[in-house]
N, CA, C and O atoms as a Maestro MAE file, in Angstrom:
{
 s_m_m2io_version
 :::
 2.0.0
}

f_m_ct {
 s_m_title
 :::
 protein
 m_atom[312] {
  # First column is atom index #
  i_m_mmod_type
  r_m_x_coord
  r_m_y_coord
  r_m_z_coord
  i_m_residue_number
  s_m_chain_name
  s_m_pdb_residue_name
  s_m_pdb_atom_name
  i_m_atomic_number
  :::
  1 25 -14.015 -11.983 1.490 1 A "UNK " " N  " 7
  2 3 -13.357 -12.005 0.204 1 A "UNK " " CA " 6
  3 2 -12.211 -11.017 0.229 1 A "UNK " " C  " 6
  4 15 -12.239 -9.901 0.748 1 A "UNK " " O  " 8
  5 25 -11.277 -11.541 -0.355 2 A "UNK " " N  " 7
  6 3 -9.851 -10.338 -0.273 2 A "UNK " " CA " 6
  7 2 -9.664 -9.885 -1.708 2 A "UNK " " C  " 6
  8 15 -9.486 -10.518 -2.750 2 A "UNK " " O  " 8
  9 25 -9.734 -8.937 -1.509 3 A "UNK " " N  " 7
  10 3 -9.145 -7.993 -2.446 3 A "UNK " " CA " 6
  11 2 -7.769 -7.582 -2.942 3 A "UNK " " C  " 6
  12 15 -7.618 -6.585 -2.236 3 A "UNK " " O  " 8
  13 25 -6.773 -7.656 -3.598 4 A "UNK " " N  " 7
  14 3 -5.151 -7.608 -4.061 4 A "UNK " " CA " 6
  15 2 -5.263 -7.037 -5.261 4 A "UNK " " C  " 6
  16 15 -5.605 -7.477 -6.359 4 A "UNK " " O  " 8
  17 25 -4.708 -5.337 -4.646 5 A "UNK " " N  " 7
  18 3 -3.941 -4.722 -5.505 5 A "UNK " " CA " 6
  19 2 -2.291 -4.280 -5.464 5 A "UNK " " C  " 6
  20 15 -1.819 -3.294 -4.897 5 A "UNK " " O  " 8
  21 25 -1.546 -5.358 -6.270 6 A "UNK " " N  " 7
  22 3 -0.158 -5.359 -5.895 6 A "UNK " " CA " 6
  23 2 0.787 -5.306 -7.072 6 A "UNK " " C  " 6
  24 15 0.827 -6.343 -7.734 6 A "UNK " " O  " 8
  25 25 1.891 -3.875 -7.638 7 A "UNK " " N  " 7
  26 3 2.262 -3.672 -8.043 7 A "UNK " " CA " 6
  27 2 1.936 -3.084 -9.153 7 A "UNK " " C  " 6
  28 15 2.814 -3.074 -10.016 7 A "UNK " " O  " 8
  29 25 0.392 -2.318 -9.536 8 A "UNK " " N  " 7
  30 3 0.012 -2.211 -10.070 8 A "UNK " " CA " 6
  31 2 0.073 -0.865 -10.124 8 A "UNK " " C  " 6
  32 15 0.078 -0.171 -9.108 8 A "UNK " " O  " 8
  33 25 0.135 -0.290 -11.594 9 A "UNK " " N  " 7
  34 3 0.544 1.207 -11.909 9 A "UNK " " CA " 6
  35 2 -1.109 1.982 -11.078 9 A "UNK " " C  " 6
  36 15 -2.184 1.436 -10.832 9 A "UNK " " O  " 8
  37 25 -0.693 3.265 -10.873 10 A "UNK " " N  " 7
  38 3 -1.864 4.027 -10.449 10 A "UNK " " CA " 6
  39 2 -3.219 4.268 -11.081 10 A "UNK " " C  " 6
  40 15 -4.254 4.516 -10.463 10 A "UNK " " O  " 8
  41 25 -3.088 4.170 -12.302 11 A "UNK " " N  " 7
  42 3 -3.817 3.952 -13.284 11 A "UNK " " CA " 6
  43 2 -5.121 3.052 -13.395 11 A "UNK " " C  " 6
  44 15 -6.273 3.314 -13.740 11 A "UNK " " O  " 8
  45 25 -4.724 2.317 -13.125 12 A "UNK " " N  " 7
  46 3 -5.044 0.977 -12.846 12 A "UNK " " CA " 6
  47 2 -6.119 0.746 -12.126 12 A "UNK " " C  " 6
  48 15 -7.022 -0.015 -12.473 12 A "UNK " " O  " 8
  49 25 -6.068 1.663 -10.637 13 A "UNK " " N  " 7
  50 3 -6.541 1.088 -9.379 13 A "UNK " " CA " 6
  51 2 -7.920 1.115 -9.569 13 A "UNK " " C  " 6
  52 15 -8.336 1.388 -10.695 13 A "UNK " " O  " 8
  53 25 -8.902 0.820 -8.436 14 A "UNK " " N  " 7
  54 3 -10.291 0.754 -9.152 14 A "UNK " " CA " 6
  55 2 -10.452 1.845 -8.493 14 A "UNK " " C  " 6
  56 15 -9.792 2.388 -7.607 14 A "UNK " " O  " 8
  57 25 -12.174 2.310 -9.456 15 A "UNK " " N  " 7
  58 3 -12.443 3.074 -8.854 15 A "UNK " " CA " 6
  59 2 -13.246 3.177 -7.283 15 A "UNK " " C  " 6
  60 15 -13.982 2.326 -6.783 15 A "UNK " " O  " 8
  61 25 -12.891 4.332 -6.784 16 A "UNK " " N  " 7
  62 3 -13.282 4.167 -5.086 16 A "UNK " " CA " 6
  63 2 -12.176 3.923 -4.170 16 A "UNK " " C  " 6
  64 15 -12.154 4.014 -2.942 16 A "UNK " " O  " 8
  65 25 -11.132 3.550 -5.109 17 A "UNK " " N  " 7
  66 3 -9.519 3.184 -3.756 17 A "UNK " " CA " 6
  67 2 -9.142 4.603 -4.018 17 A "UNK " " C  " 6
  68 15 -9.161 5.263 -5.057 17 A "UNK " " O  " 8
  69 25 -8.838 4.858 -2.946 18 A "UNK " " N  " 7
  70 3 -8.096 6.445 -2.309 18 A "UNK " " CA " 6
  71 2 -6.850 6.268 -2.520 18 A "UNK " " C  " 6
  72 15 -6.351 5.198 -2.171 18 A "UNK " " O  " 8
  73 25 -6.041 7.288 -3.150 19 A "UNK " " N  " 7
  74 3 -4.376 6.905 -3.311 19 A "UNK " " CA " 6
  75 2 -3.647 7.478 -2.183 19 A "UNK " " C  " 6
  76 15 -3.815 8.603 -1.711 19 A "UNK " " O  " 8
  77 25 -2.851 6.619 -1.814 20 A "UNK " " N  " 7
  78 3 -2.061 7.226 -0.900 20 A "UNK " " CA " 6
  79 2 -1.291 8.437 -0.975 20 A "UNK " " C  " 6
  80 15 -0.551 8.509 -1.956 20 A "UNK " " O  " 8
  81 25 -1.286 9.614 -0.003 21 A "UNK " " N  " 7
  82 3 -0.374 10.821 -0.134 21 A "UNK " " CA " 6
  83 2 0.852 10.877 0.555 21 A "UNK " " C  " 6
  84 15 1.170 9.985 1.342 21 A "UNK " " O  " 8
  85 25 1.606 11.906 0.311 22 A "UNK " " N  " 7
  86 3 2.826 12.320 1.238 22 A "UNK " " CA " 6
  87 2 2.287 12.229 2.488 22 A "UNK " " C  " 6
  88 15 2.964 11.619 3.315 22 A "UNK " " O  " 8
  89 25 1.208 12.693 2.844 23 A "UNK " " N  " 7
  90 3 0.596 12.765 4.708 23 A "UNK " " CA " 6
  91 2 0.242 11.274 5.127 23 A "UNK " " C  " 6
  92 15 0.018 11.129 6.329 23 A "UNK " " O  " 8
  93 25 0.140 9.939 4.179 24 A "UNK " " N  " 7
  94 3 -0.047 8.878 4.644 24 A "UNK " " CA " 6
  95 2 1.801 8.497 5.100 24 A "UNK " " C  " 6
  96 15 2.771 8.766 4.393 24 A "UNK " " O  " 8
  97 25 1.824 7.743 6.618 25 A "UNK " " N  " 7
  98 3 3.008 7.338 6.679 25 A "UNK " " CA " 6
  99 2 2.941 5.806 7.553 25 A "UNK " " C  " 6
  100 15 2.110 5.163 8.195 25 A "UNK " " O  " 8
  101 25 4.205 5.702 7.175 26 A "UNK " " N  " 7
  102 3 4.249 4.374 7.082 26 A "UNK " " CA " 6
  103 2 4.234 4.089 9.257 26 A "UNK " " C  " 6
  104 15 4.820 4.646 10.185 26 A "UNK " " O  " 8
  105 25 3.437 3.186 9.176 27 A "UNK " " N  " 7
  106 3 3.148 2.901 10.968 27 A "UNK " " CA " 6
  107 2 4.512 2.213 11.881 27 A "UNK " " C  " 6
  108 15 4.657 2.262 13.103 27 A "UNK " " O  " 8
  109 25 5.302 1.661 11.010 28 A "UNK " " N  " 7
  110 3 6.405 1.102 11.435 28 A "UNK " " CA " 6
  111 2 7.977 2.135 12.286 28 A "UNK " " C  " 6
  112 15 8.642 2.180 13.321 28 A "UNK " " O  " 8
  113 25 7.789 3.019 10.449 29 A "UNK " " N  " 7
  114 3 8.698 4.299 10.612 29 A "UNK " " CA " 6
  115 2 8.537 5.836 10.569 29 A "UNK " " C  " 6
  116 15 9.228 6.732 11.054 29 A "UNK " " O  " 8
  117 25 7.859 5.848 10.128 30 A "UNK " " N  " 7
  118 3 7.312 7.556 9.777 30 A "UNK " " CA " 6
  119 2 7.468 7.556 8.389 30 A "UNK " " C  " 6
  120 15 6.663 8.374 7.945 30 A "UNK " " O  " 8
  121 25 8.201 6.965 7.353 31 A "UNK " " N  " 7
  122 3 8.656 7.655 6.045 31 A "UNK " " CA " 6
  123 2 7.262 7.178 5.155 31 A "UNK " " C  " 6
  124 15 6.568 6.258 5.589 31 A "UNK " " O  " 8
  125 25 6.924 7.856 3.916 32 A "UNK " " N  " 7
  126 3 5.984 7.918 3.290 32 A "UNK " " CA " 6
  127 2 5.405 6.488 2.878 32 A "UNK " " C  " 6
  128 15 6.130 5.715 2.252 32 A "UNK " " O  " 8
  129 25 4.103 6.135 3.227 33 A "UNK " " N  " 7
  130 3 3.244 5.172 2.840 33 A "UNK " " CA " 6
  131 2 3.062 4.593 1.428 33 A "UNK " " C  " 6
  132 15 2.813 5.630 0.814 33 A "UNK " " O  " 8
  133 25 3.035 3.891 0.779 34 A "UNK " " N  " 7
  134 3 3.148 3.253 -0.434 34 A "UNK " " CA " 6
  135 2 1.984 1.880 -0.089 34 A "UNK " " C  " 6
  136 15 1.483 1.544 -1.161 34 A "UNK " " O  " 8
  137 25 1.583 1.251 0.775 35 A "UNK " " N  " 7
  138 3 1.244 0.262 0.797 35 A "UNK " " CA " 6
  139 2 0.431 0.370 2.109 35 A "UNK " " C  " 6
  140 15 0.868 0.673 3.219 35 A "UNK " " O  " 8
  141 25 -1.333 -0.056 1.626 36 A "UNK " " N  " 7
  142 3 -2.043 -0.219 2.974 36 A "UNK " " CA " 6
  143 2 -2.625 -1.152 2.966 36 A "UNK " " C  " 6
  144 15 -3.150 -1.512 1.913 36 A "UNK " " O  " 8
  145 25 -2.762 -1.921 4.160 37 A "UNK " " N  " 7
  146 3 -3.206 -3.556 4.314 37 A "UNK " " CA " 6
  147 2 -4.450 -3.345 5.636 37 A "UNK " " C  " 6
  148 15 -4.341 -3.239 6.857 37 A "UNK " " O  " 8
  149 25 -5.452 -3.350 4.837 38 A "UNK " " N  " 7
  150 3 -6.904 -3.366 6.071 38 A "UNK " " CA " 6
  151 2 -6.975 -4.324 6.466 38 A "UNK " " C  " 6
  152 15 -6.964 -5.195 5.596 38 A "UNK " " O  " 8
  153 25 -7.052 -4.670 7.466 39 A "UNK " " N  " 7
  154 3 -7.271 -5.564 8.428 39 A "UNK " " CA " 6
  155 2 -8.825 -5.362 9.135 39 A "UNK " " C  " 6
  156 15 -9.511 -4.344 9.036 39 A "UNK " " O  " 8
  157 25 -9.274 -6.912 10.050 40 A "UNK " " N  " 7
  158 3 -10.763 -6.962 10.329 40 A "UNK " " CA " 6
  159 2 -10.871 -5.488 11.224 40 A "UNK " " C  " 6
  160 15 -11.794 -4.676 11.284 40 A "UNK " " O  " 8
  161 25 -9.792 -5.499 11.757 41 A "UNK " " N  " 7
  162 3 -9.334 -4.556 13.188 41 A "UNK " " CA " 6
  163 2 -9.401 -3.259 12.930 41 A "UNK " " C  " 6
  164 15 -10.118 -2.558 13.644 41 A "UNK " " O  " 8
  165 25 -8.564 -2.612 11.710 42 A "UNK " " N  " 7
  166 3 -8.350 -1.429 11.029 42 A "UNK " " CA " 6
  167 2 -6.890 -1.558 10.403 42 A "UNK " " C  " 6
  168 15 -6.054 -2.410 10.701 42 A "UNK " " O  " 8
  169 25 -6.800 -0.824 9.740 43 A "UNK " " N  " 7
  170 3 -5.623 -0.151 8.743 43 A "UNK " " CA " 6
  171 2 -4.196 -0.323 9.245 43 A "UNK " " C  " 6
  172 15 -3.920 -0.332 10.445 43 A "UNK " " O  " 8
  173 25 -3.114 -0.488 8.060 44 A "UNK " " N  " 7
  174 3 -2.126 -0.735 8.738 44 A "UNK " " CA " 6
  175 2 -1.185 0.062 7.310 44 A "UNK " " C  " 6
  176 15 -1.388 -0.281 6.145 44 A "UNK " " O  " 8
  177 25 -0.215 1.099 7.691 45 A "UNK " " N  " 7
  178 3 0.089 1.821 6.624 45 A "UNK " " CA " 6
  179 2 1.729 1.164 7.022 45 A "UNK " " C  " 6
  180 15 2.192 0.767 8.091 45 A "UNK " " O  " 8
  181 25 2.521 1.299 5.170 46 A "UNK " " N  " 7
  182 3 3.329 0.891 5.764 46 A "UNK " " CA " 6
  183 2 4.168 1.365 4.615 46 A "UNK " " C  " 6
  184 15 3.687 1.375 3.482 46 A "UNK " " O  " 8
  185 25 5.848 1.902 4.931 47 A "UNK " " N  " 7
  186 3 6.431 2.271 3.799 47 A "UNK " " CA " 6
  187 2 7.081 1.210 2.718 47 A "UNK " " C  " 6
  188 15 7.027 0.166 3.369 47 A "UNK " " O  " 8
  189 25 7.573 0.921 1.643 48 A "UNK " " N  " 7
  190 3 7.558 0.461 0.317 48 A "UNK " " CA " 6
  191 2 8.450 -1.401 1.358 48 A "UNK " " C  " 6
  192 15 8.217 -2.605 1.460 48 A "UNK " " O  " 8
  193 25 9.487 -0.327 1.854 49 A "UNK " " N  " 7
  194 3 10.479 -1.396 2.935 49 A "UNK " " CA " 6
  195 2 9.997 -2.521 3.686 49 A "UNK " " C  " 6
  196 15 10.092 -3.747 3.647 49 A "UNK " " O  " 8
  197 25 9.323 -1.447 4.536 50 A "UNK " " N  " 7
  198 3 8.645 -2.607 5.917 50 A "UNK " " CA " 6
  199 2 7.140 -3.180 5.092 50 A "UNK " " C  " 6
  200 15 6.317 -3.770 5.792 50 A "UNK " " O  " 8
  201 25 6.920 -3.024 3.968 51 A "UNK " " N  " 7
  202 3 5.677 -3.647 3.282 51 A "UNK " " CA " 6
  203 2 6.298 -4.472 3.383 51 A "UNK " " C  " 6
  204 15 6.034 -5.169 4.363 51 A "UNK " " O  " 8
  205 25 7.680 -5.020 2.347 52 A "UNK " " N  " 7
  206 3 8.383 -5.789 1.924 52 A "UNK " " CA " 6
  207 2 8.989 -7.401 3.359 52 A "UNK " " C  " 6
  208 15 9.384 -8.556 3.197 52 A "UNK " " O  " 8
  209 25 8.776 -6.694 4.352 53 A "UNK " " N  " 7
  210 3 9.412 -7.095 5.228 53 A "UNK " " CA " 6
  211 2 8.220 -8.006 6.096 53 A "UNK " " C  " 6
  212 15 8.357 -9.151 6.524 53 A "UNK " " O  " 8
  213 25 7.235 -7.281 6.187 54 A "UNK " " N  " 7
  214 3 5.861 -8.005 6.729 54 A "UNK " " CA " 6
  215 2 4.810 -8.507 5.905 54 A "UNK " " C  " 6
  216 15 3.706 -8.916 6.262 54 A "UNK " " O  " 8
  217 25 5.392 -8.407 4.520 55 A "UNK " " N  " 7
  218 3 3.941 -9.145 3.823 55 A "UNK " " CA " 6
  219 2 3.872 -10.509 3.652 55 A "UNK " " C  " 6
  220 15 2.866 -10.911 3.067 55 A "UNK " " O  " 8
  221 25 4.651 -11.295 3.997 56 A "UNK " " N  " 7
  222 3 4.235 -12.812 4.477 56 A "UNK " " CA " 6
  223 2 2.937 -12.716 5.846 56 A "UNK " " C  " 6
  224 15 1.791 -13.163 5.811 56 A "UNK " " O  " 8
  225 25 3.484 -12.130 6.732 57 A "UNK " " N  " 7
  226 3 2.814 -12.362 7.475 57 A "UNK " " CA " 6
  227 2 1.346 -11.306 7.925 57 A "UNK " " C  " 6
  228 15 0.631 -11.610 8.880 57 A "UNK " " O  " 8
  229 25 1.142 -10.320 7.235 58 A "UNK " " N  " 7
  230 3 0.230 -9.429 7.131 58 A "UNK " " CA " 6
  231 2 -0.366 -9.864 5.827 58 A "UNK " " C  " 6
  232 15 -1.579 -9.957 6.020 58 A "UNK " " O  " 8
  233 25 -0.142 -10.100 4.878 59 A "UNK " " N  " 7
  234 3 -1.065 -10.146 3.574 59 A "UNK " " CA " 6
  235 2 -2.260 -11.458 3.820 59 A "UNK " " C  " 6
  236 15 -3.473 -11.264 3.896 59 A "UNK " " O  " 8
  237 25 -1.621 -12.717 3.911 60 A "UNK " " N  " 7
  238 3 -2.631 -13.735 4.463 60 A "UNK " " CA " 6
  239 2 -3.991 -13.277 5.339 60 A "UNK " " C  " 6
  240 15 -5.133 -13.709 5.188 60 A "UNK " " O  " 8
  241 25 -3.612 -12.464 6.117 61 A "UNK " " N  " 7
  242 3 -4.811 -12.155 7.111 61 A "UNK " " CA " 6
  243 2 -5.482 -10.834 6.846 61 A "UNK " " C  " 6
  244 15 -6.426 -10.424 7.521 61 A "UNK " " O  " 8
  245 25 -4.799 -10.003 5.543 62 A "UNK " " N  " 7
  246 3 -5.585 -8.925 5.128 62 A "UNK " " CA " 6
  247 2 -7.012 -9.112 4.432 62 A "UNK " " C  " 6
  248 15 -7.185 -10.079 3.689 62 A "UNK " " O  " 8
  249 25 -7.986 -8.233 4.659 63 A "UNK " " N  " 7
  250 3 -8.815 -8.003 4.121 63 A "UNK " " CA " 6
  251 2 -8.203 -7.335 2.328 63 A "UNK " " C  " 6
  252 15 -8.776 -7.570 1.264 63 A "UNK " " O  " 8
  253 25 -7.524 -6.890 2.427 64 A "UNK " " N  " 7
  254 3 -7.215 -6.032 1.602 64 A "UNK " " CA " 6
  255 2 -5.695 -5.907 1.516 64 A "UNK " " C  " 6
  256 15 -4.990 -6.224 2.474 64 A "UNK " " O  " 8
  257 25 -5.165 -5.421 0.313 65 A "UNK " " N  " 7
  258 3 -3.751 -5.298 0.275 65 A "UNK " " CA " 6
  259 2 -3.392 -4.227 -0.570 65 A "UNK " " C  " 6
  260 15 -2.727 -4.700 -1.491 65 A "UNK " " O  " 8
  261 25 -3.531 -2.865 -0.705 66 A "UNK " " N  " 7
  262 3 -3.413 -1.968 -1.372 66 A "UNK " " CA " 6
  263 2 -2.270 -1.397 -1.816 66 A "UNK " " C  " 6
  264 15 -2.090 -0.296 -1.297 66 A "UNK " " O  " 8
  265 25 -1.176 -1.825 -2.807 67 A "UNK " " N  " 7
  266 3 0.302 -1.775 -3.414 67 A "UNK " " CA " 6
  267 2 0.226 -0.674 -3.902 67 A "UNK " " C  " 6
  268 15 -0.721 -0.559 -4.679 67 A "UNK " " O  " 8
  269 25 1.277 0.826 -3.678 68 A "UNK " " N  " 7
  270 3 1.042 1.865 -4.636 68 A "UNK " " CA " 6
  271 2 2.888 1.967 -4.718 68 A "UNK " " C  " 6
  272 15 3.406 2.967 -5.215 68 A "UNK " " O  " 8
  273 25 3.650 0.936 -4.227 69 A "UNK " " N  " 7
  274 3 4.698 1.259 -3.975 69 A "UNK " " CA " 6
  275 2 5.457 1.389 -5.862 69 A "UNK " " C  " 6
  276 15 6.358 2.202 -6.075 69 A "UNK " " O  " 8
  277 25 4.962 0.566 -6.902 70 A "UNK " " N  " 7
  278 3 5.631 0.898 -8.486 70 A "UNK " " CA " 6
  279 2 5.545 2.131 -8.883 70 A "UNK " " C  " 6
  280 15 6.093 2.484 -9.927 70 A "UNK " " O  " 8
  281 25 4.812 3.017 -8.079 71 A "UNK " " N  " 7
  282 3 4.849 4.798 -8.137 71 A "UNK " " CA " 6
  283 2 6.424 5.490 -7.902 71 A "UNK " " C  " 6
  284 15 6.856 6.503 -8.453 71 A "UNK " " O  " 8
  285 25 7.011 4.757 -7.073 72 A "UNK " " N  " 7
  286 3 8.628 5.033 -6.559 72 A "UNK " " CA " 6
  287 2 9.734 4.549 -7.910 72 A "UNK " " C  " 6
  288 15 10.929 4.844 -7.924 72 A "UNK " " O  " 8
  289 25 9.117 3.856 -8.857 73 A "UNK " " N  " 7
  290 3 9.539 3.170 -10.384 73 A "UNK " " CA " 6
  291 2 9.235 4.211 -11.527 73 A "UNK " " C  " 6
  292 15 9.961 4.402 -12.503 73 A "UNK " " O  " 8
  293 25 7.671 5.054 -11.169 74 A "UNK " " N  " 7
  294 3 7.796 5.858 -12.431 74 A "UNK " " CA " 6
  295 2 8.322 7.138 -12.788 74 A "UNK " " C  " 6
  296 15 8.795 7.890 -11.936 74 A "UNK " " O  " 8
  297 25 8.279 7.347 -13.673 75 A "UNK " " N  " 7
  298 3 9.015 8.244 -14.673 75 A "UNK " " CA " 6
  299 2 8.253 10.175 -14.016 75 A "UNK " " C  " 6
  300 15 7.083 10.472 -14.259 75 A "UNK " " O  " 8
  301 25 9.139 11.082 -13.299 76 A "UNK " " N  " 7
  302 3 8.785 12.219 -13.548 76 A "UNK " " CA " 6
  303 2 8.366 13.142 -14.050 76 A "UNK " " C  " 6
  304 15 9.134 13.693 -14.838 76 A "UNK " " O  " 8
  305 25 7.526 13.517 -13.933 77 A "UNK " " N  " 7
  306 3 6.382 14.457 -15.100 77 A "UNK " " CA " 6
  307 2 6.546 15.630 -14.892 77 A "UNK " " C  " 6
  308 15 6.543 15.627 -13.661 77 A "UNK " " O  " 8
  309 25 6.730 16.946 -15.272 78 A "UNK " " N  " 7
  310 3 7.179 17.905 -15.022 78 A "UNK " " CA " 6
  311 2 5.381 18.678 -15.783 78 A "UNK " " C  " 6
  312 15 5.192 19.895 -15.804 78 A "UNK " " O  " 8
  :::
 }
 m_bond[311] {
  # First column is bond index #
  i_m_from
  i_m_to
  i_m_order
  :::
  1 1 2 1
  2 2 3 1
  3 3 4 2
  4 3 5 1
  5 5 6 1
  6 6 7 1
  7 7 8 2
  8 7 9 1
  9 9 10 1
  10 10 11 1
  11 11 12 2
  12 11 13 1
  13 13 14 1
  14 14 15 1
  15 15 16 2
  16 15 17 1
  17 17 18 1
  18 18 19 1
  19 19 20 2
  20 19 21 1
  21 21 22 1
  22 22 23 1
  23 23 24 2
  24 23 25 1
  25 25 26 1
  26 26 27 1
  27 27 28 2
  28 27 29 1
  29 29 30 1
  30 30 31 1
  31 31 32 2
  32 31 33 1
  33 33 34 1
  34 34 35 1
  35 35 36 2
  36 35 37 1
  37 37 38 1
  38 38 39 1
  39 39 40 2
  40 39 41 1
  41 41 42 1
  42 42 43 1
  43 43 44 2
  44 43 45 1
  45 45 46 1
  46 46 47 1
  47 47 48 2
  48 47 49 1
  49 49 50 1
  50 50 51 1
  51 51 52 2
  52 51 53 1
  53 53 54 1
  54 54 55 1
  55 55 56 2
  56 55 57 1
  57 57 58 1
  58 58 59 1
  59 59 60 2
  60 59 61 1
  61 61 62 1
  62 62 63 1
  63 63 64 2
  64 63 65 1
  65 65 66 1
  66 66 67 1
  67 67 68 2
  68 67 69 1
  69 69 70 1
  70 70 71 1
  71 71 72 2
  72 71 73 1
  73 73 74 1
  74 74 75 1
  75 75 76 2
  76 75 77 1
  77 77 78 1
  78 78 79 1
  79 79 80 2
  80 79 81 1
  81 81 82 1
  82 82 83 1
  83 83 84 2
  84 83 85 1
  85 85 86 1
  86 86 87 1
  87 87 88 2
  88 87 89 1
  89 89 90 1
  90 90 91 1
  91 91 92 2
  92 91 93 1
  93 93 94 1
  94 94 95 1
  95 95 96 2
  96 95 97 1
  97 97 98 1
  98 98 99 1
  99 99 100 2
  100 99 101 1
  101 101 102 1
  102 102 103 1
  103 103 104 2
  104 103 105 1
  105 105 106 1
  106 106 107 1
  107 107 108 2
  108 107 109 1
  109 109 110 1
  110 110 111 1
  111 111 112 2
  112 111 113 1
  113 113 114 1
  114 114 115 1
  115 115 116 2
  116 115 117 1
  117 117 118 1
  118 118 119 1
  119 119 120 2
  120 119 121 1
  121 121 122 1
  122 122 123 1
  123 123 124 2
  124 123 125 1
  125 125 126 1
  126 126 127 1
  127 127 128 2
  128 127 129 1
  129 129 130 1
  130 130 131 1
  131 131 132 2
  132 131 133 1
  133 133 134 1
  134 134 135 1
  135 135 136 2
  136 135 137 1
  137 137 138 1
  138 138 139 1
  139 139 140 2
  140 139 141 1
  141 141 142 1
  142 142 143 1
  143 143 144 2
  144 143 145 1
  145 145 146 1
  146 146 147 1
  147 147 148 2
  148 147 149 1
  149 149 150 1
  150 150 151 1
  151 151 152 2
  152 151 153 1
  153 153 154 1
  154 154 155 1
  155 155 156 2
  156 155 157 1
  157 157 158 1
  158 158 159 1
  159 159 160 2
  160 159 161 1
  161 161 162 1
  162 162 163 1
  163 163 164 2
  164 163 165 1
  165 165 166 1
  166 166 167 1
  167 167 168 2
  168 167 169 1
  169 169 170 1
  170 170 171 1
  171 171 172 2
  172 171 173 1
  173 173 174 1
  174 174 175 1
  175 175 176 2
  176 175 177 1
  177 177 178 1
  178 178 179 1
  179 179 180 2
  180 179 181 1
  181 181 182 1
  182 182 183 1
  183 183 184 2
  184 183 185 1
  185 185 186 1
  186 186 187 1
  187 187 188 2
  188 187 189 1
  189 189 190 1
  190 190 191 1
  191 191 192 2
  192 191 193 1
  193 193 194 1
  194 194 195 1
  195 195 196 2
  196 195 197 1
  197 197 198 1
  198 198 199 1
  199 199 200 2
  200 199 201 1
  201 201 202 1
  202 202 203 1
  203 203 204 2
  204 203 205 1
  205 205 206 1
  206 206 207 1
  207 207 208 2
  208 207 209 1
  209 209 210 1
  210 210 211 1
  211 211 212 2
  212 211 213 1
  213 213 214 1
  214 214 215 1
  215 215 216 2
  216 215 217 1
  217 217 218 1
  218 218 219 1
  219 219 220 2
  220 219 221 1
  221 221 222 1
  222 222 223 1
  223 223 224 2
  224 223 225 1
  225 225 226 1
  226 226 227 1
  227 227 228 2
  228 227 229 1
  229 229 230 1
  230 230 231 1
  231 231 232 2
  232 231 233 1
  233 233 234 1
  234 234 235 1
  235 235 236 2
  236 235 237 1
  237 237 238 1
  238 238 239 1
  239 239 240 2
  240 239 241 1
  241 241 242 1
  242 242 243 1
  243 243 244 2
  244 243 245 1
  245 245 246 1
  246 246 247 1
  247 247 248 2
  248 247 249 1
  249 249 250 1
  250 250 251 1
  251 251 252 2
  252 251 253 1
  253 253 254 1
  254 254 255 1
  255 255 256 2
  256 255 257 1
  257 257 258 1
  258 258 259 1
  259 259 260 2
  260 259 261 1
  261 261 262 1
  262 262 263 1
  263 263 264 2
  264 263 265 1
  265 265 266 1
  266 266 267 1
  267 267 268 2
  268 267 269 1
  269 269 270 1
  270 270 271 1
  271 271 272 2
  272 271 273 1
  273 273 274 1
  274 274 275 1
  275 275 276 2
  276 275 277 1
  277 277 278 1
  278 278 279 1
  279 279 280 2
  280 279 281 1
  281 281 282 1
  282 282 283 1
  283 283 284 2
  284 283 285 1
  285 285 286 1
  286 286 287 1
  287 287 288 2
  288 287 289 1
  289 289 290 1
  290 290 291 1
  291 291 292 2
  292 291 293 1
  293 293 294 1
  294 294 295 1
  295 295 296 2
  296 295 297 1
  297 297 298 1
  298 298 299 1
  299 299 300 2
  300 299 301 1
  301 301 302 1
  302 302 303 1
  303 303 304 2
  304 303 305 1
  305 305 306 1
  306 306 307 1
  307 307 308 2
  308 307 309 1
  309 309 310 1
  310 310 311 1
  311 311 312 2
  :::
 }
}
């Protein structure tokens, strides 16, 4: 069964999903993780970009699709 959480404010997420940090990075480039897609195999981190770029062909075969990239959309909290 797959699971899709995509575009969805942080708020939101259920409980038990781990949010991604500054130390998660994206496997493609190095720059910060926004989006993780589990696979049968293991984990595949990826920044907001190269999500954008491989999710035709990574989302179909995910177990999972974990979107935190509308975080880069919200509003600064001081």
């Amino acid at each position: 069964m797959s699971q899709f959480a995509s575009d969805s404010s942080v708020d939101e997420l259920e409980v038990g999903t781990p949010m991604l940090t500054a130390l998660d990075r994206c496997d493609y480039c190095g720059a910060q993780a926004y989006v993780k897609a589990t696979l049968a195999t293991g984990e595949l981190l990826f920044c907001a970009h190269h999500a954008a770029e491989f999710k035709e062909k990574v989302q179909p075969i995910a177990l999972d699709w974990h979107d935190e990239s509308s975080r880069l959309l919200a509003p600064v909290t001081d």
